[in-house]
BALOBA-1460 file (C-alpha; in Angstrom, 3 decimals):
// residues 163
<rec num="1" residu="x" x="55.173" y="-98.143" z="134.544"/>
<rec num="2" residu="x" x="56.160" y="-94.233" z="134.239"/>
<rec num="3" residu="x" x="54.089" y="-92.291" z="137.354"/>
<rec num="4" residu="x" x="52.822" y="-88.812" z="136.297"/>
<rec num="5" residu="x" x="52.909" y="-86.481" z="138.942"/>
<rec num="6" residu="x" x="52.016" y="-82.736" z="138.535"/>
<rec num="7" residu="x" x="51.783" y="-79.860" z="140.637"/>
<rec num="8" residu="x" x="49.411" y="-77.053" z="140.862"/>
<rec num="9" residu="x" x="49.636" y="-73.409" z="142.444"/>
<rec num="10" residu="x" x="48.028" y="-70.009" z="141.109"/>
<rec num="11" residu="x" x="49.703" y="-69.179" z="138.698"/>
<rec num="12" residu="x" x="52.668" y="-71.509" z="138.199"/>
<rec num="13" residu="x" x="55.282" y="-68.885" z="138.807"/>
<rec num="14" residu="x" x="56.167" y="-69.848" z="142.561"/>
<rec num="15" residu="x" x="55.196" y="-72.983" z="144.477"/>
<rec num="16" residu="x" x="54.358" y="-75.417" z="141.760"/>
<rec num="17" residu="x" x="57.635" y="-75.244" z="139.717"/>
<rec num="18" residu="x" x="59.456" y="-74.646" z="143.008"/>
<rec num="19" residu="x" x="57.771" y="-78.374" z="144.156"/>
<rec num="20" residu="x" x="58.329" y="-79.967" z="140.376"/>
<rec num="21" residu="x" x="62.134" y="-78.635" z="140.712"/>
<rec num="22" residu="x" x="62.376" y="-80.140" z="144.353"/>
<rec num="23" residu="x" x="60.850" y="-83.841" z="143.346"/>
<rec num="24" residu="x" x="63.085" y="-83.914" z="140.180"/>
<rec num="25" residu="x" x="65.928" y="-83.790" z="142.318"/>
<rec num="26" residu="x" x="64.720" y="-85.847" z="144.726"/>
<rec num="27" residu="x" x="63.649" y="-88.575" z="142.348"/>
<rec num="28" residu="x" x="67.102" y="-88.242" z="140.306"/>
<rec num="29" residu="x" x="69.460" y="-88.614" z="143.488"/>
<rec num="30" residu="x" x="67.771" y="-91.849" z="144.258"/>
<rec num="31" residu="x" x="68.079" y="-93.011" z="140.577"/>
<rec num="32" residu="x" x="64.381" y="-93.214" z="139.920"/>
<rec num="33" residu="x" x="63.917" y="-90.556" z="136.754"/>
<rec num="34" residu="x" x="62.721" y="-93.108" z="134.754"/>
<rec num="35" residu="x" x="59.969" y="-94.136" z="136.481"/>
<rec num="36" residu="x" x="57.740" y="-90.542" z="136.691"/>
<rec num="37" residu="x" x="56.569" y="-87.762" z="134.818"/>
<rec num="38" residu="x" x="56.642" y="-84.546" z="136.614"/>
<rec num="39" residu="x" x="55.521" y="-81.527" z="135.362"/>
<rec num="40" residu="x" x="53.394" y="-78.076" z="137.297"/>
<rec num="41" residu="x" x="50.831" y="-76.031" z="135.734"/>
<rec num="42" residu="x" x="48.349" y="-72.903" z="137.113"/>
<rec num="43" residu="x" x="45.244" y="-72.712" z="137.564"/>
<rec num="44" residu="x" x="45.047" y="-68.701" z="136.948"/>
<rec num="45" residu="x" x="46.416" y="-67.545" z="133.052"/>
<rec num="46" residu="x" x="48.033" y="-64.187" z="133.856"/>
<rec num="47" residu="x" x="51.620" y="-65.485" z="133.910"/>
<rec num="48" residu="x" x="51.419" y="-68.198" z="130.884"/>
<rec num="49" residu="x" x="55.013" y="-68.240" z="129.234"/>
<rec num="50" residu="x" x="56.616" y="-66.049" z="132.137"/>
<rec num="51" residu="x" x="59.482" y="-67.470" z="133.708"/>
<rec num="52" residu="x" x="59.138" y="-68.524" z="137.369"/>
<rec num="53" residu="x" x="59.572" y="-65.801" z="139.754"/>
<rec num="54" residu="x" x="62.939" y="-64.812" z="140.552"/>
<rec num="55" residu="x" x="62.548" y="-64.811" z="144.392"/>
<rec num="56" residu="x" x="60.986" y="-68.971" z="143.602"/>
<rec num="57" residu="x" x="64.205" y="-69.279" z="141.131"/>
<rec num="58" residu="x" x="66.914" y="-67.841" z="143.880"/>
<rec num="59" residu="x" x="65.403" y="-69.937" z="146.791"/>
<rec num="60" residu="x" x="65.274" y="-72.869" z="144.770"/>
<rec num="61" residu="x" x="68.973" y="-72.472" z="143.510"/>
<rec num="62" residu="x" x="70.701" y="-71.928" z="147.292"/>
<rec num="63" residu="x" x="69.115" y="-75.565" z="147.516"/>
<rec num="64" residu="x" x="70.829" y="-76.899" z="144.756"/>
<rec num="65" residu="x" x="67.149" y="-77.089" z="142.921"/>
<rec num="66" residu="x" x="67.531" y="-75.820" z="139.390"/>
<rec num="67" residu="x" x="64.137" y="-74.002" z="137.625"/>
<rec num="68" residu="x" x="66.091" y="-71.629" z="135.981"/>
<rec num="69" residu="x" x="64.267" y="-73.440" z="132.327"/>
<rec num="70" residu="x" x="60.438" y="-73.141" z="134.002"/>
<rec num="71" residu="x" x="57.814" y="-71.418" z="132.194"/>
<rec num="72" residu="x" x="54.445" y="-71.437" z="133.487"/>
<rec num="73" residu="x" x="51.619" y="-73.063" z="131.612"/>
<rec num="74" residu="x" x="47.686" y="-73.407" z="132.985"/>
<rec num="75" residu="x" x="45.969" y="-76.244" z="133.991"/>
<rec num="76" residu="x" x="44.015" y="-78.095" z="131.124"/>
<rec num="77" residu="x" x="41.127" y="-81.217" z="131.837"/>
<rec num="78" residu="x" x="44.097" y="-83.006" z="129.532"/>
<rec num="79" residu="x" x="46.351" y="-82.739" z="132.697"/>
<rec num="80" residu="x" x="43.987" y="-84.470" z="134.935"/>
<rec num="81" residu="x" x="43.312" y="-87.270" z="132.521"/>
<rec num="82" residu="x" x="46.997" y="-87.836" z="131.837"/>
<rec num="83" residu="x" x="48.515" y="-87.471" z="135.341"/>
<rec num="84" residu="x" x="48.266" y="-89.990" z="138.118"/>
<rec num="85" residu="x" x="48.661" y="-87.534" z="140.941"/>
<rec num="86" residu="x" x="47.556" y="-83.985" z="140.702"/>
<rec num="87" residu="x" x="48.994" y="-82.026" z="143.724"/>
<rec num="88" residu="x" x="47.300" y="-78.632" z="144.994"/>
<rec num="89" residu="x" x="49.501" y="-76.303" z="146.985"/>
<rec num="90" residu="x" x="46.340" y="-74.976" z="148.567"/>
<rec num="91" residu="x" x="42.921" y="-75.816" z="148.902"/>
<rec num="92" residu="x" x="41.558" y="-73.572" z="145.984"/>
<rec num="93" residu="x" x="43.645" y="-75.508" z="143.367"/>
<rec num="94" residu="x" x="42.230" y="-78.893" z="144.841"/>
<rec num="95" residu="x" x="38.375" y="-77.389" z="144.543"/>
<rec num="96" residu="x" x="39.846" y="-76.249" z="140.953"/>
<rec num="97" residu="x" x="41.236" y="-79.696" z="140.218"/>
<rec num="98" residu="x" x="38.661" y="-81.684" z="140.880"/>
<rec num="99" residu="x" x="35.547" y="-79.548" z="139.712"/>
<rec num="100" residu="x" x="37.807" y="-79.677" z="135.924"/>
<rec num="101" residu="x" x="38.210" y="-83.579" z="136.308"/>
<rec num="102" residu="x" x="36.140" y="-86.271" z="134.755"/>
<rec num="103" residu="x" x="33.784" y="-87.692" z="137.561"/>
<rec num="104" residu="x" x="35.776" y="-90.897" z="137.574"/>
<rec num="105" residu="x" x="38.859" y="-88.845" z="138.697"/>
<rec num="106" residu="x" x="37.426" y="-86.249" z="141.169"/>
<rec num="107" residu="x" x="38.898" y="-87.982" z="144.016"/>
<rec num="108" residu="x" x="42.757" y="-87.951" z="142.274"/>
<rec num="109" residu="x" x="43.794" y="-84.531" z="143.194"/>
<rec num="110" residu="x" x="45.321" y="-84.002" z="146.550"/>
<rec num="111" residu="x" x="47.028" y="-81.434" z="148.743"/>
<rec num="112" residu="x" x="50.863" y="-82.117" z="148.552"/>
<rec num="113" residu="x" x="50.949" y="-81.745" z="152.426"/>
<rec num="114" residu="x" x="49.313" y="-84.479" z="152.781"/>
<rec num="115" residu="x" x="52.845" y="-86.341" z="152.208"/>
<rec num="116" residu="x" x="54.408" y="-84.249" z="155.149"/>
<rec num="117" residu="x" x="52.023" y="-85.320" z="157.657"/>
<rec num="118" residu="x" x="53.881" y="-84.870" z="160.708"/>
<rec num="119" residu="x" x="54.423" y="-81.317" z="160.108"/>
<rec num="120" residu="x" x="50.474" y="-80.355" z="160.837"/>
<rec num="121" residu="x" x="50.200" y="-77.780" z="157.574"/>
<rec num="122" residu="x" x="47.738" y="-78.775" z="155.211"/>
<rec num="123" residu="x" x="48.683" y="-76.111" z="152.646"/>
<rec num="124" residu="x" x="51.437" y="-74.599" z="151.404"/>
<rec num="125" residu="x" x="51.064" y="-70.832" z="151.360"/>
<rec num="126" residu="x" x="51.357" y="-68.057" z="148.673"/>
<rec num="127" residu="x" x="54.809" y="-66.324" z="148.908"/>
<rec num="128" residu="x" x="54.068" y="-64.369" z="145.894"/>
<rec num="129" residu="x" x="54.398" y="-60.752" z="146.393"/>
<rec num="130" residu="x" x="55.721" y="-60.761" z="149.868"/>
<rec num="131" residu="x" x="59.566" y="-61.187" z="151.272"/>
<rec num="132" residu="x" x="61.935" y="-63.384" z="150.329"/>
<rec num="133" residu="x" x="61.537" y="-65.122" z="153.432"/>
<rec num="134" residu="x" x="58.114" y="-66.450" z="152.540"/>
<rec num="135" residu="x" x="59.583" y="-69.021" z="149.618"/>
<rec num="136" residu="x" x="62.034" y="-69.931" z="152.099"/>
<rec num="137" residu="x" x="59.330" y="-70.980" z="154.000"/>
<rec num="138" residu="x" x="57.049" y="-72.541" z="151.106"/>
<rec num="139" residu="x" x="60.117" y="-74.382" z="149.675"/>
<rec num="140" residu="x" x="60.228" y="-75.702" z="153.659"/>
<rec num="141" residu="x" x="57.078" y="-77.229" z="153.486"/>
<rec num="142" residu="x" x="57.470" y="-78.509" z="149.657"/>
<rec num="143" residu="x" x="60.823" y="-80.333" z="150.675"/>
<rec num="144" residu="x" x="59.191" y="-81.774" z="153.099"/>
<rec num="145" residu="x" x="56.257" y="-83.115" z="151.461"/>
<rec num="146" residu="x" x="58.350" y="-84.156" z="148.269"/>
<rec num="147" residu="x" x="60.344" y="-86.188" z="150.913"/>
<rec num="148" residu="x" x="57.040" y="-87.933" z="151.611"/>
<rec num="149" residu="x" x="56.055" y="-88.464" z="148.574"/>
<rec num="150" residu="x" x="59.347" y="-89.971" z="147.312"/>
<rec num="151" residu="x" x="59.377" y="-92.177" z="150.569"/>
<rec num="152" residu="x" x="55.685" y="-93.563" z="149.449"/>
<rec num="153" residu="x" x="56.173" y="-94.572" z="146.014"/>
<rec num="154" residu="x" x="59.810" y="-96.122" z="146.662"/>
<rec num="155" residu="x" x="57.696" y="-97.967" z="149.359"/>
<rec num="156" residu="x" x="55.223" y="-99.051" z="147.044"/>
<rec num="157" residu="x" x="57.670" y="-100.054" z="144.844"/>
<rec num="158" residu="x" x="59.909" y="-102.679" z="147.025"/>
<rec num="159" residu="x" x="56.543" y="-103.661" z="148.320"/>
<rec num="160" residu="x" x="55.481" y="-104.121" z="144.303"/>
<rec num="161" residu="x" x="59.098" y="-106.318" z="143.670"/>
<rec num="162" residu="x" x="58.814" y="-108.879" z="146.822"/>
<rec num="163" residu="x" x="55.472" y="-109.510" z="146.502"/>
């Protein structure tokens, strides 16, 4: 069973591919690619086919996370029937998620902080625009919360194989 997983920001230039970069690492160091989809997407149209933004793409590369390849795409009803776990950065993409999903999927989307609960942030905040600093601290939160979220499903998974 392949799990889709797709994150959401504004306009898929920052936080989103910064998160999809972090959990494809995260799920490829602990040998798992095969077993998700992950892809991000916007939920504004103003950057479609731009490349992510180059403070996102420098911040994600002193990590070791590579989104050098990203180009932003928005948000289609598709993406919420196809993916198993839509992730907002913020609470506007979660009221955007689920007022676009069928009725038997409004509950699906989430905010991706919710896998970093121990950190007491329930959204990860818009660094576009402003300092470098502020992706540092968005890609803080993501890693975190991708960390989670790995931790979960690998959870689920030896739970899935012993019982």
């Amino acid at each position: 069973m392949v799990i889709g997983v797709l994150f959401v920001c504004t306009g898929n230039i920052c936080r989103s591919p910064m998160a999809a970069g972090v959990f494809r690492s995260l799920v490829r160091r602990a040998g798992m690619t095969d077993a998700f989809t992950i892809d991000s997407a916007g939920t504004y149209d103003g950057h479609v086919g731009a490349r992510a933004s180059m403070l996102a793409i420098e911040a994600a590369r002193r990590r070791g996370y590579d989104i050098d390849d990203h180009r932003a795409r928005l948000l289609t009803n598709e993406d919420l029937l196809k993916f198993d776990l839509p992730l907002a950065m913020d609470r506007t993409h979660l009221a955007a998620m689920r007022w676009m999903a069928p009725r038997d999927r409004q509950d699906r989307p989430t905010l991706l902080m919710k896998f970093a609960p121990e950190l007491g942030i329930e959204e990860v905040s818009d660094p576009y625009g402003g300092p470098a600093r502020g992706y540092e601290e968005a890609l803080n939160l993501i890693e975190a919360a991708c960390r989670g979220l790995l931790a979960g499903f690998q959870s689920e998974l030896k739970a899935a194989r012993s019982g």
